[in-house]
C-alpha positions as CSV (number, residue, x, y, z in Angstrom):
1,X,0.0,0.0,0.0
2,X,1.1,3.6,-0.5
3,X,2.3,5.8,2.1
4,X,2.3,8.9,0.1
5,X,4.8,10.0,1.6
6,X,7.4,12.6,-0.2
7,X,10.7,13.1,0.1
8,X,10.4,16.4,2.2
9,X,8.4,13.5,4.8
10,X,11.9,11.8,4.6
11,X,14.0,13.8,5.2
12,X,12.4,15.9,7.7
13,X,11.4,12.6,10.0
14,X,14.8,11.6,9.6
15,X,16.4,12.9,12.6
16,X,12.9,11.9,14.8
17,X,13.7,8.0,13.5
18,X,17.0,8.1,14.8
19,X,15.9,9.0,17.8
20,X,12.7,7.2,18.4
21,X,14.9,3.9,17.2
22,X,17.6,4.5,19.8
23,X,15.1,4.9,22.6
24,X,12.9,1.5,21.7
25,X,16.4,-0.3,20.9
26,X,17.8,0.6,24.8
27,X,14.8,-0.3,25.8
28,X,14.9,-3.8,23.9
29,X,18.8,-4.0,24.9
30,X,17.7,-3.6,28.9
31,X,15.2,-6.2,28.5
32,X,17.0,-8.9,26.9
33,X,20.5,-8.3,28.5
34,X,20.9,-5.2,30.6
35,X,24.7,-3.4,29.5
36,X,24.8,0.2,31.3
37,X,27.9,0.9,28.7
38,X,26.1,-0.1,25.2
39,X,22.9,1.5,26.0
40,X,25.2,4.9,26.4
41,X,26.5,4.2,23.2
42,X,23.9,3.2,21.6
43,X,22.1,6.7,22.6
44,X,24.8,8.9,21.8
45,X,24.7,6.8,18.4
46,X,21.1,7.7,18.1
47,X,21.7,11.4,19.1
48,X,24.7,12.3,16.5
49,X,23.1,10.1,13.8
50,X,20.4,12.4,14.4
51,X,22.3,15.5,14.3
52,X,23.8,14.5,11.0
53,X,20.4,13.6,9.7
54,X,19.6,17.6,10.1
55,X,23.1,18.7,7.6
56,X,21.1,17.6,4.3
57,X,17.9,19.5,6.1
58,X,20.2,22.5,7.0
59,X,21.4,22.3,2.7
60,X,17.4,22.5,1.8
61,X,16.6,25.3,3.1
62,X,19.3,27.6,2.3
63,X,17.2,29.2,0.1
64,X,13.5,28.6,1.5
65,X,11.9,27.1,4.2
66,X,10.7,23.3,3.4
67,X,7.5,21.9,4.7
68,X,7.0,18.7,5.3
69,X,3.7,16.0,6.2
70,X,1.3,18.3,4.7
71,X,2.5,21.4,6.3
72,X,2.5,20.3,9.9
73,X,6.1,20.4,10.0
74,X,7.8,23.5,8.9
75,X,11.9,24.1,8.9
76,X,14.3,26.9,8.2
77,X,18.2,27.5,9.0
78,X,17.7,28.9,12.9
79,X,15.9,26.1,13.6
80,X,18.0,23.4,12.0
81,X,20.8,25.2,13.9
82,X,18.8,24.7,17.1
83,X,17.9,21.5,16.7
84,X,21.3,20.6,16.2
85,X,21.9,22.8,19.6
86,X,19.3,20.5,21.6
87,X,21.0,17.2,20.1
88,X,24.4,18.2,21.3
89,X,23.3,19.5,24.6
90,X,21.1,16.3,25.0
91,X,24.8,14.4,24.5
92,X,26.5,16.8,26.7
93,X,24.0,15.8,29.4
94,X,24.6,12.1,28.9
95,X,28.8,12.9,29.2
96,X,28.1,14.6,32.2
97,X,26.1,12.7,34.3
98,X,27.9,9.1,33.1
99,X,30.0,9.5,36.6
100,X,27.7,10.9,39.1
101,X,24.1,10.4,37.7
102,X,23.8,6.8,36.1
103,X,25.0,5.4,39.1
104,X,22.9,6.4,41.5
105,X,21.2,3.2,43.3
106,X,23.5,0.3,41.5
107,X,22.7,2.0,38.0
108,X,19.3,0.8,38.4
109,X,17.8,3.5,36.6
110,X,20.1,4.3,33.3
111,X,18.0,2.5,31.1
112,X,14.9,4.8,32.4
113,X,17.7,8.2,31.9
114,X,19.2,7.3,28.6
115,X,15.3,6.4,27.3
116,X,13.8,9.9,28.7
117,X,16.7,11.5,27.6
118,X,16.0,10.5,23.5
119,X,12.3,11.0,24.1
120,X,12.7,14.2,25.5
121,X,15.1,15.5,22.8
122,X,12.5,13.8,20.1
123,X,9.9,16.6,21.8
124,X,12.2,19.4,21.4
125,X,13.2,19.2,17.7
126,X,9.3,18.1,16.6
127,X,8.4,21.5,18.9
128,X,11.3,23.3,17.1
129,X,9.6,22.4,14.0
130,X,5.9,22.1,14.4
131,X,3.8,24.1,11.9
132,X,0.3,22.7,13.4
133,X,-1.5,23.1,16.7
134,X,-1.4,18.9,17.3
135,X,2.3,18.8,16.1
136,X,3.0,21.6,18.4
137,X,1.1,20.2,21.9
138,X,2.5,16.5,20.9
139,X,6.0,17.9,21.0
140,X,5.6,20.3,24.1
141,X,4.2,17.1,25.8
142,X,7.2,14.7,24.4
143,X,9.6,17.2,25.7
144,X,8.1,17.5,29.8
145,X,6.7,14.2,30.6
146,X,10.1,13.0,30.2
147,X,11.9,16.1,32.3
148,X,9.5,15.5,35.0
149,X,10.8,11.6,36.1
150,X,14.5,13.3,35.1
151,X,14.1,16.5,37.3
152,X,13.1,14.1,40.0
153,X,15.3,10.9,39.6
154,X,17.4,11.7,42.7
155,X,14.6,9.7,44.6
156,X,17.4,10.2,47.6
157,X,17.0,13.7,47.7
158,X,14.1,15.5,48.9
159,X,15.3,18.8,46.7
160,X,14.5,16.5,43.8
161,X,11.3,15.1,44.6
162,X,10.0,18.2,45.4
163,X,10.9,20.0,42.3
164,X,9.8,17.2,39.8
165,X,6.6,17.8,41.7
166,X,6.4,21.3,41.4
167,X,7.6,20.8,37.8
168,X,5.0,18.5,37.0
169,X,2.0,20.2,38.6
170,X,2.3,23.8,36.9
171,X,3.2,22.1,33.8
172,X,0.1,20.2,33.5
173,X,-1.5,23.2,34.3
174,X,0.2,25.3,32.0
175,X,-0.5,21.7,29.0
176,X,-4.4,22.5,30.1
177,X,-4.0,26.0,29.1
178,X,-2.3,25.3,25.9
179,X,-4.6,22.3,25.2
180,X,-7.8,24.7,25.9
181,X,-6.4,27.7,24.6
182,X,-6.0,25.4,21.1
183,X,-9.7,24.3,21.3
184,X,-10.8,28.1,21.6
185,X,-8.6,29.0,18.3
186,X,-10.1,26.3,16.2
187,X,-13.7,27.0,17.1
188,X,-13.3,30.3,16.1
189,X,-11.6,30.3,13.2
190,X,-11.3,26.4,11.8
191,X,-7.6,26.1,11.6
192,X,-4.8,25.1,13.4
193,X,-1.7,26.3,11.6
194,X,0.2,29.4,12.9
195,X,-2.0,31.9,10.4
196,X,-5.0,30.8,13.2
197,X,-3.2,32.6,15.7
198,X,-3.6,36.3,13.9
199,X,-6.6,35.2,12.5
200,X,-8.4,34.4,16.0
201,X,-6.8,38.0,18.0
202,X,-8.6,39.3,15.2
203,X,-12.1,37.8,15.3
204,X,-14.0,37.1,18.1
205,X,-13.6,37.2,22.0
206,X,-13.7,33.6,21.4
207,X,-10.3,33.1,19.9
208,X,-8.9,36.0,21.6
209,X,-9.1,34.1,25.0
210,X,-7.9,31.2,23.3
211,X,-5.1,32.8,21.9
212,X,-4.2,34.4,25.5
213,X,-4.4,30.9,26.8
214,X,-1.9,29.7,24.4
215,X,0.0,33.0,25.1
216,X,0.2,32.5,28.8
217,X,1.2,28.4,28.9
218,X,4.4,29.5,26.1
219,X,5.3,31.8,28.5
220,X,4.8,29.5,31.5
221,X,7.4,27.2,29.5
222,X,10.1,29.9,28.5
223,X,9.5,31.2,32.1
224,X,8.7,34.6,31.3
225,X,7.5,37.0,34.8
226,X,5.1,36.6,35.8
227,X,5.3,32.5,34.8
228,X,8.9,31.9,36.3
229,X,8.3,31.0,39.7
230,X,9.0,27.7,39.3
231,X,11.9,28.2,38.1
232,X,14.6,28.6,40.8
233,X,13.2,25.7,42.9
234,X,13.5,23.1,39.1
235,X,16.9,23.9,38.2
236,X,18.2,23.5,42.0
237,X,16.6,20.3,42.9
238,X,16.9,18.5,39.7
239,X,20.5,16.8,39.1
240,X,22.6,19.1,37.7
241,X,23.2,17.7,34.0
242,X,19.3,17.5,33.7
243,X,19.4,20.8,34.5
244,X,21.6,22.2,31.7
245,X,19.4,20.1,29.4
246,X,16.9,22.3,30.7
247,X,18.6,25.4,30.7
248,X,19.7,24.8,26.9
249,X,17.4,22.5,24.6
250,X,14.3,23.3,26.7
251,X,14.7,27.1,26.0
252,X,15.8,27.0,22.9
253,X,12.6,24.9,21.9
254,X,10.5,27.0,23.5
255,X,11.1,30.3,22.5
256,X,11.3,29.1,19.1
257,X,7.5,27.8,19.6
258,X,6.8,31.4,21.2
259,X,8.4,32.9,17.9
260,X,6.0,31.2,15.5
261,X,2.8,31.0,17.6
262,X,2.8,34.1,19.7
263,X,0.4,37.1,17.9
264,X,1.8,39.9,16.5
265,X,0.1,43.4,16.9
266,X,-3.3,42.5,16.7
267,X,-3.1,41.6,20.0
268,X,0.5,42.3,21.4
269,X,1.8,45.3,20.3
270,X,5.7,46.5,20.7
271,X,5.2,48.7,23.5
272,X,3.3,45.4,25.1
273,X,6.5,43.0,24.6
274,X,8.8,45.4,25.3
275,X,7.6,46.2,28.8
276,X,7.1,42.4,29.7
277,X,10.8,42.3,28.2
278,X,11.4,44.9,30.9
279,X,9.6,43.3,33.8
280,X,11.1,40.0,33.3
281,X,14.8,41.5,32.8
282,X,14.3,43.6,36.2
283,X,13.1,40.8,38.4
284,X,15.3,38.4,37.4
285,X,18.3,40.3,38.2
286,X,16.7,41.4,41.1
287,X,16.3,38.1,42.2
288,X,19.5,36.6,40.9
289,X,21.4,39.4,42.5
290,X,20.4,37.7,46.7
291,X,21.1,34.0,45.5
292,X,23.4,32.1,47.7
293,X,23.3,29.6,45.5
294,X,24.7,29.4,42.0
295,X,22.5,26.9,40.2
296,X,19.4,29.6,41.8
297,X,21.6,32.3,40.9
298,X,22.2,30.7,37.0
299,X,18.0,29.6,37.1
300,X,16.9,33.5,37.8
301,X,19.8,34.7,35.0
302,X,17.7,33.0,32.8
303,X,15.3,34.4,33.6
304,X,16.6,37.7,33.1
305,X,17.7,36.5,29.7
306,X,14.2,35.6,28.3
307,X,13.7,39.3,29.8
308,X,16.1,40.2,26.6
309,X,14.6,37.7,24.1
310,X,11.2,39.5,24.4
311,X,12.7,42.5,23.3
312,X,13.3,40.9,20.6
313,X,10.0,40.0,20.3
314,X,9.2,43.5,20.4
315,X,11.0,44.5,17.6
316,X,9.4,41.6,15.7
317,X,5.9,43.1,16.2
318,X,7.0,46.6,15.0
319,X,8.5,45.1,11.7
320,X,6.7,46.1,9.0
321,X,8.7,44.2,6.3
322,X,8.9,40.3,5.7
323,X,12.7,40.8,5.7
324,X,13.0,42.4,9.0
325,X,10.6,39.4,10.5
326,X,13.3,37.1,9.1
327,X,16.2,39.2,10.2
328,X,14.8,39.0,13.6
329,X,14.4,35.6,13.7
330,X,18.3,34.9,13.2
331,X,19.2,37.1,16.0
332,X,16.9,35.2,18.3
333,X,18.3,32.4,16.9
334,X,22.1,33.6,17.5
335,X,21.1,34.8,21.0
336,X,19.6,31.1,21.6
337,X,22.7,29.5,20.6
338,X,25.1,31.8,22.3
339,X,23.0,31.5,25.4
340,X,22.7,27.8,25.3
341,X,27.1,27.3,24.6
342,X,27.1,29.6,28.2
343,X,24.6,27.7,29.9
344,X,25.7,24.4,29.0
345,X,29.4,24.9,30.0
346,X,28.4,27.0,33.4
347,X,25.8,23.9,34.5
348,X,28.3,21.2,33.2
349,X,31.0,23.4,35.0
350,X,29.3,23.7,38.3
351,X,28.5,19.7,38.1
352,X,32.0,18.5,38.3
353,X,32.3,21.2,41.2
354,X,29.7,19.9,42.7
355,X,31.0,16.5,43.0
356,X,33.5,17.8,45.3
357,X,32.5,20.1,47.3
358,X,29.0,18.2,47.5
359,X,26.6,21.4,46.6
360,X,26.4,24.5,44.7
361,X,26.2,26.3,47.5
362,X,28.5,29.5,46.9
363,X,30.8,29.3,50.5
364,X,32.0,26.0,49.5
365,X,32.9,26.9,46.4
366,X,35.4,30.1,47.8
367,X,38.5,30.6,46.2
368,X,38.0,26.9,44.3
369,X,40.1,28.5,41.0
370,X,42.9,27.4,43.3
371,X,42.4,23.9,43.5
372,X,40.5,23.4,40.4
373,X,41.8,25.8,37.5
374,X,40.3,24.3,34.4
375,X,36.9,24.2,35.5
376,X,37.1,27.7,37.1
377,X,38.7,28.9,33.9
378,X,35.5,27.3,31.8
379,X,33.1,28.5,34.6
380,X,34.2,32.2,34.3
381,X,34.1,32.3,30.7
382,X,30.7,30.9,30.5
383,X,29.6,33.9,33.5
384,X,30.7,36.5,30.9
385,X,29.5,35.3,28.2
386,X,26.1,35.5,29.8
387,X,26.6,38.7,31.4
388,X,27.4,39.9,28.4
389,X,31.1,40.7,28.2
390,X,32.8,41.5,24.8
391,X,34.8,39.4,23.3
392,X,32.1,36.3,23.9
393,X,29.0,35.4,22.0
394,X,26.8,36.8,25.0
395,X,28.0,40.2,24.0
396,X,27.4,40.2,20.5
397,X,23.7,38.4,21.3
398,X,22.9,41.4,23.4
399,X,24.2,44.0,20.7
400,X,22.1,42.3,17.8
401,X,18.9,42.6,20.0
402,X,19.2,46.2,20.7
403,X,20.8,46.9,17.4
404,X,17.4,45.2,16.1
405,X,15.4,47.5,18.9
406,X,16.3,50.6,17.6
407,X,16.4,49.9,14.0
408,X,12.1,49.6,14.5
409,X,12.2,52.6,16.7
410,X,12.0,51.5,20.2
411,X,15.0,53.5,21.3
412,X,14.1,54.0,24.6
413,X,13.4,50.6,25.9
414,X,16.8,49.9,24.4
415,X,18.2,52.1,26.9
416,X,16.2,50.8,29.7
417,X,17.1,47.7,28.2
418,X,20.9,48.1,28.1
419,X,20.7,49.8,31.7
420,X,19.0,46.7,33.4
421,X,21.7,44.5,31.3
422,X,24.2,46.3,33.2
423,X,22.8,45.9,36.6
424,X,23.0,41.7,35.9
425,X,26.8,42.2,35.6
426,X,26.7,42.6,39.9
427,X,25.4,39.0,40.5
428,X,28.2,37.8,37.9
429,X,31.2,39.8,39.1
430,X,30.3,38.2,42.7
431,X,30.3,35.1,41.4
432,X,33.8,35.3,40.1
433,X,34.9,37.3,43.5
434,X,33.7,34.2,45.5
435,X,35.3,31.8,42.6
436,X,38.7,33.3,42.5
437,X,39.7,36.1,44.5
438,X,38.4,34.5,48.2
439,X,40.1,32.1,50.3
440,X,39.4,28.6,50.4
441,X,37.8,26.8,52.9
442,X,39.5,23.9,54.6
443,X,39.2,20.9,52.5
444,X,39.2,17.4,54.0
445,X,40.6,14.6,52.3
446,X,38.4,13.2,49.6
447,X,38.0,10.4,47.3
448,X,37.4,12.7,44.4
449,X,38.3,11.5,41.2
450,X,38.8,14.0,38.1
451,X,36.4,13.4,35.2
452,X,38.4,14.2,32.3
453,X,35.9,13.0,29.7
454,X,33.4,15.3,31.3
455,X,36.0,18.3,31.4
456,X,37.3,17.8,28.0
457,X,33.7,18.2,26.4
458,X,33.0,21.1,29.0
459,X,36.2,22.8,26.5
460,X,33.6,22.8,23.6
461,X,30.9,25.1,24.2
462,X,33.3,27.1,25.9
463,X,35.5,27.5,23.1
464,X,32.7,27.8,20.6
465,X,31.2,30.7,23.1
466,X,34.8,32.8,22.3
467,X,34.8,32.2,18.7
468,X,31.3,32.8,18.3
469,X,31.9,35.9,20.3
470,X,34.8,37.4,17.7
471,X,33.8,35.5,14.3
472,X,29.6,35.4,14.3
473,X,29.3,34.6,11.0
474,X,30.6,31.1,12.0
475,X,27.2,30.6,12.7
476,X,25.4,30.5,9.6
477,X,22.1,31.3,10.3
C-alpha cells in the first residue's frame, strides 16, 4: 500500500527516526540483556546520527523554508541550527552525568535516563519544528513528561522530589491551558496552523481568549514573569546535568515555539513586549542578584535573559517588512545558541564542582580556582558570556537585539534595556569574586576522582562561546 509520503516527509522525519529507534532499541537492549555501557552508546549513536540527519535538512533550506507531512512540520536555517543545539546538549547531558548520575542506586535506573533522555530531545526538535496546533502540543508534551521523572530521579534527595513535583504540577496546568487555549482557536476560526493565531486575535472574544491561553502556557514554559516562579526551585533540585538540558534544549525549543505562535500586533503590540521584556529582565536580576546559591543564581539569569529575548519580540511586532521578521528571527536564533554554549558549560562546570565540594552552595565553592583551574577557567568564561562581556557570544547576542530595537524605533526601551543588562553584571562579578579572589575553605581529604571526559567536552561550548563571540558569521544562520 502507498504511504504517500514525499521526500520532504523523509528527510524531515529523519532525525525523529534516529531517535525514536535508539530509545525502543535501549529499551529492547535492557530487557533482553541489561549493558549500562552499550545502551550509552547506543544513545549517543542515536543522538549524533540524528544531528547529522539535520546537515542535508540544513542544505534545503538555504534558500527557502521546506515543509513537510502536509504542512504540519515546517523548517528553516535557525531552527535546524537549534535543533542541532538540543541534540548536542542532549549528548553533553549524557557525558556529564555518566559519573555521578547513572550510578545512583547500582545504575538501576540508566536505562529509564538514557530512554527519557532520547524522548525528551525527540519533543524538542518536533516543537522546534511544528507548523500545526497537534504537532505543536505532541512535542511540548514529548519534551516535559520525560523532564518531569528526570528532574526528580534523585529519589534520595528531597530537593528533587520536590521540584519534579512542582515541575510536573504547573506544567500540566500550563499543557491545560495550551490544550484549551488550542480548542478556543479552532472554534473560532477552523484552523490550526500558525496563520489561526492572527486570524483568531482578530475575530471574536472567542479566539482571543484562546489565543491568550496559548499565550500564557508558552510563557509559562520559556519562564517569562510573571510565569517563572518555578523556576529557581526546578533547576536546584533536579540533578545538575538535567538541569543544563533544561537550561539549553528546553529554552531554545521553547522560545522558538513562542516565535512562530505568539500574535503579532493585533493583540500584542511593541510597546506590550517590550515592557514584559522589561519586567522579566528587572526581576530576574533582582532576584539573581540575593542567591546564595549558584544553580538559583544561574536559574533566575535566565530568567533575566528571556527578559532580553522579548525584546526581541518586540522589535518583531514593530517590523513592517517580511525581511525584517526574518532578520529578527536569526538574531533570536544567534542569541539562543550563544546562550545555550554559556549555559551548558556554566551547569556542566558547576556539576563536576559539585561533586566535590558536594553542593552549589557559593561558600564551598570560595577561592576553588585554586584547586580546580580548568573548570574555574570554563566556569568564568561561561559567567561573561552570559553577562554579556565583549569578546564572547553573549555580548554580540545582546548587541544584535538592541541593534534590532532601535532599528524599529524603540530607542528607549533599548536604553532601559541596556541599563537593566548592566545591573546583571553585579550577581556575575560576585560570582567570580567568590570563585577566585576568596580564600578557600579547609578541605578534607576526599576520594574525588577527576572526570576528564566530562571536562574535556566542557572545553567545547566554551570555546565555541569565544569564537562565536569574535567571528559570528561562524554561525550560519
Amino acid at each position: 500500500m502507498e504511504l504517500g509520503l514525499t521526500a520532504n516527509d523523509w528527510l524531515l522525519a529523519a532525525p525523529f527516526l534516529w531517535l525514536a529507534g535508539a530509545g525502543v532499541l535501549v529499551l529492547i537492549w535492557d530487557a533482553v540483556r541489561p549493558q549500562p555501557l552499550a545502551e550509552g552508546i547506543v544513545s549517543w549513536i542515536g543522538l549524533g546520527l540524528a544531528a547529522v540527519a539535520c546537515l542535508p535538512i540544513l542544505e534545503a533550506v538555504r534558500t527557502e523554508p521546506v515543509e513537510a507531512f502536509s504542512g504540519m512540520l515546517s523548517v528553516n536555517v535557525p531552527v535546524i541550527v537549534l535543533a542541532i543545539l538540543c541534540l548536542g546538549a542532549a549528548a553533553f547531558c549524557g557525558i556529564v552525568a555518566w559519573r555521578s548520575l547513572l550510578p545512583y542506586e547500582g545504575g538501576r535506573h540508566t536505562t529509564a535516563f538514557w530512554t527519557l533522555l532520547l524522548f525528551s530531545t525527540f519533543g524538542m526538535v518536533l516543537t522546534l519544528w511544528a507548523n500545526h496546533m497537534a504537532t505543536l502540543f505532541l512535542g511540548v508534551e514529548c519534551l516535559s513528561l520525560p523532564l518531569y521523572v528526570l528532574v526528580a530521579l534523585r529519589r534520595d534527595q528531597s530537593d528533587s522530589i520536590e521540584a519534579g513535583l512542582k515541575y510536573f504540577l504547573l506544567g500540566a496546568f500550563a499543557s491545560g491551558f495550551m490544550a484549551f487555549g488550542m480548542a478556543m482557536v479552532y472554534a473560532a476560526t477552523g484552523d490550526m496552523s500558525p496563520a489561526a493565531i492572527s486570524a483568531a486575535a482578530e475575530g471574536s472574544s472567542l479566539g482571543v481568549f484562546g489565543v491568550a491561553l496559548l499565550l500564557i502556557a508558552l510563557l509559562f514554559k520559556v519562564a517569562a514573569v510573571p510565569f517563572h516562579l518555578w523556576v529557581a526551585d526546578v533547576y536546584q533540585g533536579a540533578p545538575t546535568p538535567v538541569t543544563a538540558l533544561m537550561a539549553t534544549g528546553t529554552k531554545a525549543a521553547t522560545v522558538a515555539a513562542l516565535l512562530r505562535w505568539a500574535p503579532g500586533g493585533e493583540l500584542m503590540g511593541p510597546q506590550s513586549w517590550a515592557m514584559l521584556g522589561c519586567l522579566t529582565l528587572l526581576i530576574g536580576n533582582l532576584t539573581a542578584l540575593n542567591q546564595s546559591n549558584l544553580k538559583r543564581m544561574l536559574a533566575l539569569s535566565g530568567v533575566a535573559h528571556v527578559g532580553i529575548l522579548l525584546f526581541a519580540f518586540a522589535a518583531r511586532a514593530a517590523a513592517e517588512t517580511a525581511e525584517a521578521t526574518s532578520q529578527i528571527g536569526d538574531t533570536l536564533g544567534y542569541y539562543l545558541v550563544a546562550y545555550g554554549l554559556a549555559a551548558t558549560a556554566a551547569f556542566g562546570a558547576l556539576e563536576l564542582l559539585e561533586r566535590r565540594v558536594g553542593h552549589s552552595e557559593s561558600a564551598s565553592l570560595q577561592g576553588i580556582a585554586r584547586r580546580q583551574p580548568l573548570l574555574a577557567g570554563v566556569l568564568c568564561i561561561a559567567l561573561l558570556s552570559l553577562a554579556g562581556f565583549p569578546l564572547t557570544a553573549g555580548f554580540l547576542a545582546k548587541y544584535f537585539v538592541f541593534v534590532e530595537m532601535i532599528r524599529h524605533g524603540l530607542s528607549s526601551w533599548a536604553v532601559i534595556g541596556i541599563l537593566l543588562t548592566l545591573f546583571g553584571f553585579a550577581y556575575y562579578l560576585k560570582a567570580l569574586v567568590t570563585l577566585f579572589m576568596q580564600e578557600p575553605p579547609e578541605e578534607r581529604p576526599s576520594l574525588w576522582r577527576p572526570d576528564w571526559v566530562a571536562t574535556m567536552a566542557l572545553l567545547v561550548p566554551t570555546v565555541l562561546s569565544v569564537v562565536f563571540g569574535v567571528w559570528p558569521k561562524a554561525i550560519q544562520l
